[in-house]
Backbone atoms as SQL, in Angstrom:
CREATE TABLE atoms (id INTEGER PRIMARY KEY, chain TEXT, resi INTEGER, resn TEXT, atom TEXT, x REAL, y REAL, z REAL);
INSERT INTO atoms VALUES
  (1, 'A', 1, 'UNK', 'N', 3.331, 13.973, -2.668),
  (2, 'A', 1, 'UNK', 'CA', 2.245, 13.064, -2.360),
  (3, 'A', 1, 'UNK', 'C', 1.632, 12.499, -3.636),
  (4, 'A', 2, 'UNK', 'N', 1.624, 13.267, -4.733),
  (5, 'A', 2, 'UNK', 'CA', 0.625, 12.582, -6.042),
  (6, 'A', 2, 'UNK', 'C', 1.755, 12.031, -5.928),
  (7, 'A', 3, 'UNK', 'N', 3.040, 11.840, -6.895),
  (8, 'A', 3, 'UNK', 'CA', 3.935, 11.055, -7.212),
  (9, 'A', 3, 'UNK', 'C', 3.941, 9.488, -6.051),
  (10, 'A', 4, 'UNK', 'N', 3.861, 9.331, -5.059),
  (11, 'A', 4, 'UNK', 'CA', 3.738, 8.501, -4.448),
  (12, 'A', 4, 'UNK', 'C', 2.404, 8.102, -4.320),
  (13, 'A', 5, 'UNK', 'N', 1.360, 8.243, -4.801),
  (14, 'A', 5, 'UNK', 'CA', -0.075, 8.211, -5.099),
  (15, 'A', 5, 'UNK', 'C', -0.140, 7.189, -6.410),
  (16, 'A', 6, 'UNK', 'N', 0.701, 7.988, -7.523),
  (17, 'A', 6, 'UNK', 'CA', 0.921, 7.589, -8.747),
  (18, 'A', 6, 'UNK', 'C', 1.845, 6.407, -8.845),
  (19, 'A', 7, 'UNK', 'N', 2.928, 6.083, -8.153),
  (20, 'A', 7, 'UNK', 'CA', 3.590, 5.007, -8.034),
  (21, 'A', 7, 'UNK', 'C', 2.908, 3.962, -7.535),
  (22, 'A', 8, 'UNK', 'N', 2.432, 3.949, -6.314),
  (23, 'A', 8, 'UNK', 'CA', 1.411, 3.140, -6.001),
  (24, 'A', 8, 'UNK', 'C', 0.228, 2.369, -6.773),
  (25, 'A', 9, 'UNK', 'N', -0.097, 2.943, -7.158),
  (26, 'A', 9, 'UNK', 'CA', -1.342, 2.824, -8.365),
  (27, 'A', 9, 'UNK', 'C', -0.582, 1.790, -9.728),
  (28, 'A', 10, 'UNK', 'N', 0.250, 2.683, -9.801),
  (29, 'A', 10, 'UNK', 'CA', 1.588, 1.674, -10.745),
  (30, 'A', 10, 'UNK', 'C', 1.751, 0.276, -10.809),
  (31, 'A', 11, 'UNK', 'N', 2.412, 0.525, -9.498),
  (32, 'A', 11, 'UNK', 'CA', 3.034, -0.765, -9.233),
  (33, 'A', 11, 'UNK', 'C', 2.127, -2.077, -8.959),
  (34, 'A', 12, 'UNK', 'N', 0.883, -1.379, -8.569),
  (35, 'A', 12, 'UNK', 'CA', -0.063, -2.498, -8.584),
  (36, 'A', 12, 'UNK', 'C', -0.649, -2.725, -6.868),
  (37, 'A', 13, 'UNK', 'N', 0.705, -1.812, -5.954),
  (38, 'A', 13, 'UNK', 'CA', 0.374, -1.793, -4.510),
  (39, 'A', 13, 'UNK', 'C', -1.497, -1.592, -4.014),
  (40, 'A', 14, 'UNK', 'N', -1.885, -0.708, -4.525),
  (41, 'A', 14, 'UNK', 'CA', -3.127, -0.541, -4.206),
  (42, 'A', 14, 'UNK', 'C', -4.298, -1.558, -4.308),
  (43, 'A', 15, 'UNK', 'N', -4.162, -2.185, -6.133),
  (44, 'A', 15, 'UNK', 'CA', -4.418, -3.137, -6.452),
  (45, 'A', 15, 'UNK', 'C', -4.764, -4.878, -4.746),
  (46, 'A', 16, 'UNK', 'N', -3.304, -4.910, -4.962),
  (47, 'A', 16, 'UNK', 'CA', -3.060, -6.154, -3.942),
  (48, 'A', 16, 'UNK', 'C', -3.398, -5.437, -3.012),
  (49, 'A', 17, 'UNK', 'N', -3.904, -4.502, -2.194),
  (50, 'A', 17, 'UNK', 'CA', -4.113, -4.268, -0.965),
  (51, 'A', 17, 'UNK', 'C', -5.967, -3.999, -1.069),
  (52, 'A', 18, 'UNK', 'N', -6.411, -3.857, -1.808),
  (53, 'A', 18, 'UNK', 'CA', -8.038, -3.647, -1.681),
  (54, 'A', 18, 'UNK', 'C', -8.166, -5.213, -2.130),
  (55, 'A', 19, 'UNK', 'N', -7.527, -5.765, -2.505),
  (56, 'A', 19, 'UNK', 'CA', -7.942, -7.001, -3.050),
  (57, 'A', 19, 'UNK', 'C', -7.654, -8.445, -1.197),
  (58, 'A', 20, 'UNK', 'N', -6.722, -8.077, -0.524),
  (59, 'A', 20, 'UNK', 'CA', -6.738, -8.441, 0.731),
  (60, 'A', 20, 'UNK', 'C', -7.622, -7.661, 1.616),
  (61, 'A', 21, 'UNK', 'N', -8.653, -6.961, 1.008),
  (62, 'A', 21, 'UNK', 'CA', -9.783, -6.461, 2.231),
  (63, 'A', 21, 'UNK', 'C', -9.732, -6.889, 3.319),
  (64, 'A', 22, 'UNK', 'N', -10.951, -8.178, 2.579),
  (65, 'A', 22, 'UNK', 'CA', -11.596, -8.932, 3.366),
  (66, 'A', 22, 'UNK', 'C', -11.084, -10.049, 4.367),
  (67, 'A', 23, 'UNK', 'N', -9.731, -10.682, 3.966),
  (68, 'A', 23, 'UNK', 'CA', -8.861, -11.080, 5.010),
  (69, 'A', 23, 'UNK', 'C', -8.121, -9.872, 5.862),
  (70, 'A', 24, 'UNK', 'N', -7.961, -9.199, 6.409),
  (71, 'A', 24, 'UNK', 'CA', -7.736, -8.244, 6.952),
  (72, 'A', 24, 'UNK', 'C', -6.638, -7.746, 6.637),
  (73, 'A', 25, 'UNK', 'N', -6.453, -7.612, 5.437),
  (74, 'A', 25, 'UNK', 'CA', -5.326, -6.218, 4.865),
  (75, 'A', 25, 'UNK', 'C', -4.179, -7.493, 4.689),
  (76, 'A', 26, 'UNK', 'N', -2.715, -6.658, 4.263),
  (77, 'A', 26, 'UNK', 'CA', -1.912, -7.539, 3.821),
  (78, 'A', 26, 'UNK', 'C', -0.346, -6.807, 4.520),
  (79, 'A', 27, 'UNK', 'N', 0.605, -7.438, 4.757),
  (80, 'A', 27, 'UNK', 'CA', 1.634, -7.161, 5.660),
  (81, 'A', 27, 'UNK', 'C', 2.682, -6.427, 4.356),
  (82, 'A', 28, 'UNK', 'N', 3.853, -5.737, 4.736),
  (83, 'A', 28, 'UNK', 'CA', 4.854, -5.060, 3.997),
  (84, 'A', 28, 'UNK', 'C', 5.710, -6.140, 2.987),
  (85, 'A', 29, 'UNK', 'N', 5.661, -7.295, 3.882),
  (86, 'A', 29, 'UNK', 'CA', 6.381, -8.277, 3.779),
  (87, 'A', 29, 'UNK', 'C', 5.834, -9.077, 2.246),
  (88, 'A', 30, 'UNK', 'N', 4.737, -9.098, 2.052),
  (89, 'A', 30, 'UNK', 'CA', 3.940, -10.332, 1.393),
  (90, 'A', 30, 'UNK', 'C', 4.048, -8.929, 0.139),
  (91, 'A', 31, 'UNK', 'N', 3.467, -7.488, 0.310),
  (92, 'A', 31, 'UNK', 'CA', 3.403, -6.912, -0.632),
  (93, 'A', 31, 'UNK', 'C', 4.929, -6.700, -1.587),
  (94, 'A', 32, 'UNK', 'N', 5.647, -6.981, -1.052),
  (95, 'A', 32, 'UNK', 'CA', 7.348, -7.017, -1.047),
  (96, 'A', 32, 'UNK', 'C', 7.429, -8.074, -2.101),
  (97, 'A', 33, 'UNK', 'N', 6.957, -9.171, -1.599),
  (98, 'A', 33, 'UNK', 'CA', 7.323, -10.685, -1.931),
  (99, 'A', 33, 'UNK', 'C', 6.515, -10.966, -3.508),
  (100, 'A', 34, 'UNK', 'N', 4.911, -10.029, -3.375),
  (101, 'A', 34, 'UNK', 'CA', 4.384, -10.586, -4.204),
  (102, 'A', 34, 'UNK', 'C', 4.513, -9.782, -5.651),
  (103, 'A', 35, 'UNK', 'N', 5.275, -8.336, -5.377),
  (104, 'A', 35, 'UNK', 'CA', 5.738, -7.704, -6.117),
  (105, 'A', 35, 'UNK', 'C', 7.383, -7.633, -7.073),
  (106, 'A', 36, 'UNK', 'N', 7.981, -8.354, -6.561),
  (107, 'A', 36, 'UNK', 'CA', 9.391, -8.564, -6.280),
  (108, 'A', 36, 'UNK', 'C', 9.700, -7.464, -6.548),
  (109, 'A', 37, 'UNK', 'N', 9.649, -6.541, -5.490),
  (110, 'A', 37, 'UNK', 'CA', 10.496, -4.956, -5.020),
  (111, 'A', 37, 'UNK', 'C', 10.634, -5.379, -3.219),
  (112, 'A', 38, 'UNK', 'N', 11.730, -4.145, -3.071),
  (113, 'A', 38, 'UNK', 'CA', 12.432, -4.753, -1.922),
  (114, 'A', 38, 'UNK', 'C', 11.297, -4.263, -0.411),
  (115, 'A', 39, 'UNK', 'N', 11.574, -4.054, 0.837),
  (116, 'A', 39, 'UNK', 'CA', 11.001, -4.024, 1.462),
  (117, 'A', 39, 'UNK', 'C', 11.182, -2.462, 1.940),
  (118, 'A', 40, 'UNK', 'N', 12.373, -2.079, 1.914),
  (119, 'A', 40, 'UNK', 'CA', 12.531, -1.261, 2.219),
  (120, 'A', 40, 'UNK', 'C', 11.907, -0.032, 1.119),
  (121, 'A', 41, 'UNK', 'N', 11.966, -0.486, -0.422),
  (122, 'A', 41, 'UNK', 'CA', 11.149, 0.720, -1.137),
  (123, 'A', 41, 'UNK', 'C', 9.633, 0.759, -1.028),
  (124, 'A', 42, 'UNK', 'N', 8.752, -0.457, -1.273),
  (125, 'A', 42, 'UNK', 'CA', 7.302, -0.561, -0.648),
  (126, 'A', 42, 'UNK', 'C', 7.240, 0.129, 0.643),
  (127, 'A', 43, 'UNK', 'N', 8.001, 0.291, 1.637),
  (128, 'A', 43, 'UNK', 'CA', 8.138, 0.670, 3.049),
  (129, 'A', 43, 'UNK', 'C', 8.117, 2.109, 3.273),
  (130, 'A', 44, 'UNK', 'N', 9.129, 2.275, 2.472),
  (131, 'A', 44, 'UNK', 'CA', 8.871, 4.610, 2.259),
  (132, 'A', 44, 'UNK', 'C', 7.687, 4.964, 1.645),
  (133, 'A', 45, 'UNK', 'N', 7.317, 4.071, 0.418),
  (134, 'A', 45, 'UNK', 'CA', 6.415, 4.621, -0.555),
  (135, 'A', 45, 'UNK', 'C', 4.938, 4.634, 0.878),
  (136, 'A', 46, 'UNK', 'N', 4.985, 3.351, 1.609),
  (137, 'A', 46, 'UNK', 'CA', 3.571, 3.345, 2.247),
  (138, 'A', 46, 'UNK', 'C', 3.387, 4.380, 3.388),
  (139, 'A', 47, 'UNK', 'N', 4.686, 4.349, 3.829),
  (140, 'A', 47, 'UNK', 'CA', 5.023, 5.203, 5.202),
  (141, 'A', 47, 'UNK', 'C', 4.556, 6.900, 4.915),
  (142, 'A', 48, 'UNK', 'N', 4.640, 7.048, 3.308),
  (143, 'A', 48, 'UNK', 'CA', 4.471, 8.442, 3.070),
  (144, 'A', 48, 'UNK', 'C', 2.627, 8.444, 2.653),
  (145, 'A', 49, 'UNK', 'N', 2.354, 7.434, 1.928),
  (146, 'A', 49, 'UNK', 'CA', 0.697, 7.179, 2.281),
  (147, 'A', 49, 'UNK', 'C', 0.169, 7.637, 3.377),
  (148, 'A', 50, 'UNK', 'N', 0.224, 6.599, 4.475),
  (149, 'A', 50, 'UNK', 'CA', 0.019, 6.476, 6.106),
  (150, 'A', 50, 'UNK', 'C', -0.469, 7.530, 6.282),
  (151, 'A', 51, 'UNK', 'N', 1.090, 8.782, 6.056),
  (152, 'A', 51, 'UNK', 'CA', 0.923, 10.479, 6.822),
  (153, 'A', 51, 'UNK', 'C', -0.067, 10.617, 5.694),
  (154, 'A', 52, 'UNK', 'N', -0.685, 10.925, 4.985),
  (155, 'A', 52, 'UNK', 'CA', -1.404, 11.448, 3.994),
  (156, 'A', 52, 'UNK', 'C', -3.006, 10.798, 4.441),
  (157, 'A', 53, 'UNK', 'N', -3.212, 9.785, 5.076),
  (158, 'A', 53, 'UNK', 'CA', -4.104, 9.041, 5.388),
  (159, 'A', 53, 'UNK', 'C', -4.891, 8.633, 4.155),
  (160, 'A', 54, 'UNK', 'N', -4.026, 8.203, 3.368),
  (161, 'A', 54, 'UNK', 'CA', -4.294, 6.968, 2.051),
  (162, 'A', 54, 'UNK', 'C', -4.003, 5.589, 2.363),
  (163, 'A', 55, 'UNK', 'N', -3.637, 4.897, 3.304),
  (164, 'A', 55, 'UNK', 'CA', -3.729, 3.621, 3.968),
  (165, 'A', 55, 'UNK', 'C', -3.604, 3.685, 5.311),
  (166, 'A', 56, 'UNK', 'N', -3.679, 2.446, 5.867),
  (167, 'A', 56, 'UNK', 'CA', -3.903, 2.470, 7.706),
  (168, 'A', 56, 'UNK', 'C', -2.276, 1.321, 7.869),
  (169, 'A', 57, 'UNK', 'N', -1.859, 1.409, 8.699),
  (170, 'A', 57, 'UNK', 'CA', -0.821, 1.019, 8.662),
  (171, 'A', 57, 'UNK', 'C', -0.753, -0.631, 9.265),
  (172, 'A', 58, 'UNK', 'N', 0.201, -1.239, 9.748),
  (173, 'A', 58, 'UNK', 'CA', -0.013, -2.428, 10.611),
  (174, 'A', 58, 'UNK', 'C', 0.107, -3.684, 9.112),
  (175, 'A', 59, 'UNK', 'N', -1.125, -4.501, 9.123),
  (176, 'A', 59, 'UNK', 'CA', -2.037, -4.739, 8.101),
  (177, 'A', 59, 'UNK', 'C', -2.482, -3.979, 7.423),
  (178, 'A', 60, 'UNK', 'N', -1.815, -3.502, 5.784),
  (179, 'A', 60, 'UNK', 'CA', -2.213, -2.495, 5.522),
  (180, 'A', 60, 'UNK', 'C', -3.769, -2.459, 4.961),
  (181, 'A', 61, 'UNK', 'N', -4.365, -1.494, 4.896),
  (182, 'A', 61, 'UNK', 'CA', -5.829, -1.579, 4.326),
  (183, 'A', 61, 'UNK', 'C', -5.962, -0.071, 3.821),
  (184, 'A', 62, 'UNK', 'N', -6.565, -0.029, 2.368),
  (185, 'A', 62, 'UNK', 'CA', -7.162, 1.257, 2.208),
  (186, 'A', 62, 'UNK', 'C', -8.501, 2.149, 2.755),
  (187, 'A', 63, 'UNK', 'N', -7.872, 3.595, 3.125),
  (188, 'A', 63, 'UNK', 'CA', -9.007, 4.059, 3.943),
  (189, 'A', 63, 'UNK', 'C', -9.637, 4.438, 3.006),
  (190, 'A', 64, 'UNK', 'N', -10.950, 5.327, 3.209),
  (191, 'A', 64, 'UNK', 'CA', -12.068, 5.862, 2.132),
  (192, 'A', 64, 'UNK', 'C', -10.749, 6.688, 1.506),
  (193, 'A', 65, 'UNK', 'N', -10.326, 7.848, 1.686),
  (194, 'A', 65, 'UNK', 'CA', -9.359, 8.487, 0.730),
  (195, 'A', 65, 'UNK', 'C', -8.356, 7.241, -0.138),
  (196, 'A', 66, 'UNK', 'N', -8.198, 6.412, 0.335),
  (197, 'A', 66, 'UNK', 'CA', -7.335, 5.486, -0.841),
  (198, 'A', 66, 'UNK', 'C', -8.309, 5.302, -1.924),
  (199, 'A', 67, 'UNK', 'N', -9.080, 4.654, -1.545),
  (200, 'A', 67, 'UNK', 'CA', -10.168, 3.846, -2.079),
  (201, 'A', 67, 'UNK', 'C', -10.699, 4.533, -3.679),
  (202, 'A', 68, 'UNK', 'N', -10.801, 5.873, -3.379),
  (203, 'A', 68, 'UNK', 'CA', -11.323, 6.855, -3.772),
  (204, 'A', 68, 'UNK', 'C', -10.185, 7.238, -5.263);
């Protein structure tokens, strides 16, 4: 879980996703696109977030534990 905590933070994922708050979070797709990494690696890295309840899934958005 840190290591995928720490990648995140990295790559800038967290970044672009508190920064789409206020439009209501941002899709796998766009974080994919705006990162140029594929969909499928953004996709494990978030999926293992999710279970950890460090983002909400769908539209992703950080919960208070992301945030934090």
């Amino acid at each position: 879980m840190f290591q995928v905590t720490v990648s995140l933070r990295k790559l800038g994922v967290f970044s672009i996703i508190f920064d789409r708050r206020k439009k209501g979070g941002i899709t796998i797709d766009e974080i994919s696109k705006e990162l140029s990494i594929s969909t499928y690696g953004i996709g494990v890295l978030l999926e293992i977030a999710e279970s950890s309840n460090i983002v909400d899934k769908g539209n992703y958005l950080l919960t208070i534990t992301g945030y934090f």
